[in-house]
N, C-alpha and C positions, 0 to 999 in steps of 0.2 A: 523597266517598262519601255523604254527605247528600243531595246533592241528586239522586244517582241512585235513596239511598231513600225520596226523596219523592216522585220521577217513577213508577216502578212502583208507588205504596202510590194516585198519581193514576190510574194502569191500571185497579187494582181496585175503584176506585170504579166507573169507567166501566164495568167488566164486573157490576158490581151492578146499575148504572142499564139497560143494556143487558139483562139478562135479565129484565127490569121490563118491559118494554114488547116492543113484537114489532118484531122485527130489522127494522131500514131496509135498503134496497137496497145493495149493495158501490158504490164511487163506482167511476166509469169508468178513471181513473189506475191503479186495482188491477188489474183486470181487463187493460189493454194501457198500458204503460207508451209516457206524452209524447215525442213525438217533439222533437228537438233542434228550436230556436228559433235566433233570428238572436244570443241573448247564452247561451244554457242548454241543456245536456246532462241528461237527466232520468234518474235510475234508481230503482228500486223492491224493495224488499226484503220478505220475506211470510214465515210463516214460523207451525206450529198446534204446538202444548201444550198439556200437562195445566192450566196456571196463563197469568196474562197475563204476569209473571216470565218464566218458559219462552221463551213466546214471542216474549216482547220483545227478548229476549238473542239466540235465532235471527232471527228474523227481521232484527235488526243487522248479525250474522256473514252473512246472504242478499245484504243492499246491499251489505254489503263487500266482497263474494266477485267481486260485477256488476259495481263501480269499477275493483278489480283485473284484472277479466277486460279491461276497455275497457283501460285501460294496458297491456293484455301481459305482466303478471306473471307468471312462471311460476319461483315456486322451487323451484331442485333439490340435491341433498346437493353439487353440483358448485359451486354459486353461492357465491360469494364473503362470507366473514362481513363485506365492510364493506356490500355490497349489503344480505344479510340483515336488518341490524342497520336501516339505512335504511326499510326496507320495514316493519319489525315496528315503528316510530317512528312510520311515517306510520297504517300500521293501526292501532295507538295511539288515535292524534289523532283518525282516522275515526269510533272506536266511542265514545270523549268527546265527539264533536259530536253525535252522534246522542241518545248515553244523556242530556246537559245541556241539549240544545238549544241551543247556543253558538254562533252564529254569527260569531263572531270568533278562534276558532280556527285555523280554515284558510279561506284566501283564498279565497274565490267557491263556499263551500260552502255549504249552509244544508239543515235539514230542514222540509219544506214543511207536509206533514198526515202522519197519524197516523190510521189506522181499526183497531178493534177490533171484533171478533164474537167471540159467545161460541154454541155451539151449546147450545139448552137439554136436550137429550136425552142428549147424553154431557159436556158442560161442558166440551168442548174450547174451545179459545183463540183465534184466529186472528188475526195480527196484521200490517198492512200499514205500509210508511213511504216514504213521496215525498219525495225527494230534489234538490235541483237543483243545478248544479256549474259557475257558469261556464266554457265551451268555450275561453274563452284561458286559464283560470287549469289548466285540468284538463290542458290538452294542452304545457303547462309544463311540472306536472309527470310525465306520460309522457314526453318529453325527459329529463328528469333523469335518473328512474327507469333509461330504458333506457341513459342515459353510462352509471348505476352497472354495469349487467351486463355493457355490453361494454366496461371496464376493464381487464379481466383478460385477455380478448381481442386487446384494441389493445397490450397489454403485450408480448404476443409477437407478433404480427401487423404491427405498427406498424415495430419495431426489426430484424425481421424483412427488411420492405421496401425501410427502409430502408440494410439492408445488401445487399439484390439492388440496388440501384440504384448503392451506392458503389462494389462488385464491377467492374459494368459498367464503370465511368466508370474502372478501376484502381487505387481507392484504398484497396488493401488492406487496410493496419494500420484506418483508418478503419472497414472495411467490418466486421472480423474484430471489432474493439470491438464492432459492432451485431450479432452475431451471439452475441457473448456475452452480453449484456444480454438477447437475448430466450432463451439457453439457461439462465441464472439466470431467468428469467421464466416460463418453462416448468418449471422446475423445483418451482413450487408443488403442492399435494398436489390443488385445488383447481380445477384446469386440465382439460378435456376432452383426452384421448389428449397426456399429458406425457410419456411416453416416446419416443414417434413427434417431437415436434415437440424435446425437448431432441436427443436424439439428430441430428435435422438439421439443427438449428442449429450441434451442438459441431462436426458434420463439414464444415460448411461454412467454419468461424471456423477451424476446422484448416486446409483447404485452403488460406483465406488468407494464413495466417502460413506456409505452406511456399512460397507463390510468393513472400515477402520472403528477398532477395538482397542481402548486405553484401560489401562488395570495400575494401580499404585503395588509395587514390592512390598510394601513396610504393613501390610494391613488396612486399617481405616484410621489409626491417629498413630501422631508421631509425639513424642512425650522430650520437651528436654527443661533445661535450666537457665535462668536468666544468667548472661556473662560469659556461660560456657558452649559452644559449638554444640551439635548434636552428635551421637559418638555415630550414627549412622548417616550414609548420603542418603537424599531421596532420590527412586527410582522408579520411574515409569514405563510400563512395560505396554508399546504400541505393535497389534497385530491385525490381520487381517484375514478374513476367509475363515478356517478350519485354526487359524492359532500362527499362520505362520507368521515370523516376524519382521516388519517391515523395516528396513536399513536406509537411513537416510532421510527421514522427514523431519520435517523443522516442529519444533514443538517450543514454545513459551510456557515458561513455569513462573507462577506467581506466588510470592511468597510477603506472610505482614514485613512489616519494618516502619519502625517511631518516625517520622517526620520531623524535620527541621524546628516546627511548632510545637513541637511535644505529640501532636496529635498520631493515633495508628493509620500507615498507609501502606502501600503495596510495592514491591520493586518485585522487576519481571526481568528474566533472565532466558534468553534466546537460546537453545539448544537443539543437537541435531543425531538423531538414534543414532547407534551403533548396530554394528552386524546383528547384534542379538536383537536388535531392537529395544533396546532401553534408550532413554534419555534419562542421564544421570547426574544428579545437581547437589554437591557439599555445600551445605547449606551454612552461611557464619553465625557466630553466636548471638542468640535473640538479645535484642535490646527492649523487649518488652515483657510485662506479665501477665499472664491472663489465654484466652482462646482466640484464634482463629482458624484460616485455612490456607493448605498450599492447593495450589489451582494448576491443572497443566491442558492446555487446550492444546489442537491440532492448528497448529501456522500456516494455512493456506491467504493468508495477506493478497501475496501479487494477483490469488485467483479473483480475488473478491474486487482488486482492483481491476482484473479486466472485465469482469459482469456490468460496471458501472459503465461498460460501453455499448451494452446490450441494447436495445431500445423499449422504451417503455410500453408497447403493445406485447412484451412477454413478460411481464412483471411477472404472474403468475409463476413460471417455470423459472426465473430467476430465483426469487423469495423461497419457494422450494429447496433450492441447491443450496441460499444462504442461510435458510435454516438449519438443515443438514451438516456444513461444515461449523456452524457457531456449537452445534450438540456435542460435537467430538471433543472428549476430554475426558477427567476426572478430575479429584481433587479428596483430598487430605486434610485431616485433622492435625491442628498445630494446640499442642497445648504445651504453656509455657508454665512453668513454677518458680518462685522462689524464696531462699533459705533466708531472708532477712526477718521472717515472725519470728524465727528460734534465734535469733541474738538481739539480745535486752537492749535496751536504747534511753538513752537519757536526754531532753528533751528543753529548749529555754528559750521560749518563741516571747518578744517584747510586743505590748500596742503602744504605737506612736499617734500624738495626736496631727492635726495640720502642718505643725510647726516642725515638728520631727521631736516633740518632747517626750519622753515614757509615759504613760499616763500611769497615774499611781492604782486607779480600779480598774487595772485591764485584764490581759489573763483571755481574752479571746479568743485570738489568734494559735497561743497553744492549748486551751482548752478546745477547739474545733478538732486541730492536728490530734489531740491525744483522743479524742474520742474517736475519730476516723480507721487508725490503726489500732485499737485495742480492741474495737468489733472483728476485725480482722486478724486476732489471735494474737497481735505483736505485746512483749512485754516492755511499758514503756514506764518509765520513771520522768517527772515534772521536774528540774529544778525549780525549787522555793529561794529566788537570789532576788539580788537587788535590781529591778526591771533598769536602774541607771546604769549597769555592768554593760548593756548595749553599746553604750557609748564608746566605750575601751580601744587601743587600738587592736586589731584584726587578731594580730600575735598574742596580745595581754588576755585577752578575751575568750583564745580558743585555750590558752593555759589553766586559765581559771575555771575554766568550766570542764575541762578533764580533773582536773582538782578537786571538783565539787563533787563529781559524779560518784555512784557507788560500785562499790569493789565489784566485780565482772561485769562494770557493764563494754557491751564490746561497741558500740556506736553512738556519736552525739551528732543530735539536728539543733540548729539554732540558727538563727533570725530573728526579722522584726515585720510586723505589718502596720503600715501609715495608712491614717486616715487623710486622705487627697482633698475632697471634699461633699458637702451636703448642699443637696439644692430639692425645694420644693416644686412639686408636678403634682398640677390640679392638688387631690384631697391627699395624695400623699409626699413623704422623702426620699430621693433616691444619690442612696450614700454609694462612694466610690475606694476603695483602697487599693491597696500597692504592699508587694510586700518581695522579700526575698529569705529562701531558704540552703542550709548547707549540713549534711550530712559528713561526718568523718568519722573513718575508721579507727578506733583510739592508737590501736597495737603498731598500725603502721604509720598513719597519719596522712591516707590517702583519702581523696574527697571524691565521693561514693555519689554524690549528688549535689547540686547548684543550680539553682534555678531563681528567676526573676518574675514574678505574676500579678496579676491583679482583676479583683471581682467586683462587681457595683449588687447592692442590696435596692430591696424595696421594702417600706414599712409605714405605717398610721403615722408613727411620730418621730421624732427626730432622732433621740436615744435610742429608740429601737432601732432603726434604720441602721446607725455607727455599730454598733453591737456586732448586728446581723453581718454586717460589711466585711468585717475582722474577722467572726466566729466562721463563716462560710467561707472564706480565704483558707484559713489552715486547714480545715471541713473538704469541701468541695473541691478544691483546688489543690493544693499541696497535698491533701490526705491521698484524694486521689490518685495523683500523680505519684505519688510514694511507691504506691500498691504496683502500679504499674510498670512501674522502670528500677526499684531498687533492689541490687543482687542481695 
């Protein structure tokens, strides 16, 4: 700041000295600005005021205006704030070269001379400045300058292209990626005619994910056995257009699988076509019994997360395209079976009361159990033992009760179900019990099943309620569960 108010305070000297004596001729540089040399671009700034202040400062804002016109500068409310930001930097730097005389500021710039006139009749100002700009260091930075403004441009024009050319070649998911990129790119506030250009972008990236086509290999259901693997993988065959196969897309295939809880849940497996176009997934062997489905969608994920940059004045043509991509898929029939109704089962579920005592009229617990699996084709046999046998240790207990059992049978379940407790709500009981169950295989002595559960009842009276608690434990619970998970 100093040393700009030492350079103007040096002006008014000059304009002292200058009205002292009778005005010299304007030098020729004023008059027709130097023509470019074999290393220098010359420009000339001029510029009349009340004061040499005045026109020191215009006459700067004149050169600048010259430098910028030779680059092609033209800022508009449309131009990009990092462009802006760049340009108002360099203009900057332009008007500190000038006002310091710095030639170390910017590269190949220097200010040459400096003429002042003062007119003595009205004390106007007049003030010229020559400029010189080396021609490689200037045309640099015009390079630069104009990457910065056409940034915004190549933003959508570039990815744009780039997906007319992936189109071409069939590579749809590819192409429809590049067609969102430049509909998020267009979607700037910032962008010359952005409703024109998102708008044909999103209907283009639409068009492509509707010509993606998912078909299952294996038919419509996939058939296998609880414990054993499937003897085939699954394969999903993803094309596009006329059939051909698209190589390379990310596909998620979802497949059942037993939860932590017991309960049926899903595990997804990320995959990514082969040449043929398949995504092909060995599937392990079910841990459950019964139906579901395998599920294989189209994994456009990061596209979906660059929509959510969209702005909400295109929901419309957004919800479009994320419909479109959520469609793409197919999905399989999973049915599971298993061979545990054809091996006989021998059965010796105890009720316990509060206390953990046998109760001597119980029979709940495995009367629910036996009834649950006998509907369901299993042949099951009741031990009729001493309900106090529970008590036994672990070892004594599973002896005895292979002992008991009858000639072929090839599996024993046994447990106990405790009554926890009764408590009355309003007009009725609601009973709680606890129970655990253990299936073995006799011949080997491997344990097929173990589990730990428990069910609350509701009933009129109290008896009922305990009954229910126990009966619907081996019923509900265990029976259930049985059906479901045992090979």
């Amino acid at each position: 700041m100093r040393t700009k108010t030492v350079f103007i305070a040096l002006f008014l000297a000059l304009v002292a000295l200058a009205s002292c004596a009778t005005a010299p001729s304007v030098p020729s540089w004023a008059l027709t600005t130097p023509p470019p040399d074999g290393a220098n671009t010359y420009f000339v700034g001029s510029a009349s005021g009340a004061n040499a202040a005045a026109a020191v400062a215009d006459a700067t804002s004149n050169l600048i205006a010259g430098i910028m016109q030779y680059l092609g500068v033209k800022v508009k409310v449309s131009t990009s704030a990092t462009a802006k930001a760049s340009v108002d930097e360099y203009s900057a730097s332009l008007r500190q070269t000038v006002e310091t005389e710095s030639n170390n500021r910017l590269a190949g710039f220097q200010v040459k001379q400096k003429y002042v006139q003062t007119d003595k009749k009205t004390g106007a100002v007049t003030v010229w400045i020559l400029a010189s700009y080396a021609t490689a260091e200037l045309n640099k930075e015009k390079a630069r300058i104009a990457a910065l403004f056409q940034e915004k441009i190549d933003a959508v024009a570039k990815p744009e292209a780039e997906g007319d050319r992936l189109a071409f070649e069939g590579k749809a998911v590819e192409a429809a990626m590049r067609y969102i990129e430049a509909m998020v790119a267009a979607s700037g506030s910032d962008i010359e005619n952005a409703d024109i250009k998102l708008e044909r972008n999103a209907n283009k990236a639409r068009a492509q994910v509707a010509a993606v086509s998912f078909a299952s290999t294996l038919g419509n259901e996939l058939k296998a056995t609880l414990g054993a693997a499937p003897a085939k993988a699954v394969e999903f065959l993803v094309t596009a257009g006329a059939g051909a196969p698209i190589a390379g897309a990310a596909v998620n295939v979802s497949y059942p699988r037993k939860l932590p809880n017991g309960k049926l849940g899903t595990r997804t497996e990320a995959l990514v076509t082969d040449a043929r176009g398949v995504a092909r997934l060995v599937l392990p062997a079910p841990d459950f019994v019964g139906k579901g489905r395998i599920v294989a969608r189209l994994d456009l994920s990061s596209a979906l997360e660059l929509l959510d940059k969209v702005p909400r004045k295109y929901d419309a043509l957004r919800s479009a395209l994320e419909d479109e991509i959520g469609a793409k898929g197919a999905d399989l029939a999973y049915a599971v079976s298993s061979a545990a109704a054809s091996v006989p089962m021998a059965i010796f579920l105890v009720d316990l009361d509060e206390r953990g005592v046998p109760l001597s009229q119980g029979g709940a617990v495995q009367g629910g159990l036996a009834e649950a699996l006998t509907k369901e084709g299993f042949s099951i046999k009741a031990l009729a033992l001493d309900p106090a046998m529970i008590l036994l240790p672990s070892d004594k207990l599973l002896s005895a009760l292979s002992a008991a059992a009858p000639a072929g049978t090839g599996r024993l379940a046994y447990g106990e179900g405790k009554l926890l407790s009764v408590r009355k709500d309003g007009a009725f009981f609601v009973a709680s019990a606890a129970g655990s169950l253990k299936v073995v295989e006799l011949a080997t002595g491997r344990i097929l099943y173990a589990a730990d559960k428990s069910w609350q009842a509701v009933a009129s009276d109290e008896a009922t309620a305990r009954r229910t608690a126990l009966r619907e434990l081996g019923s509900q619970v265990f029976g259930k569960d049985l059906l479901a998970s045992l090979p």
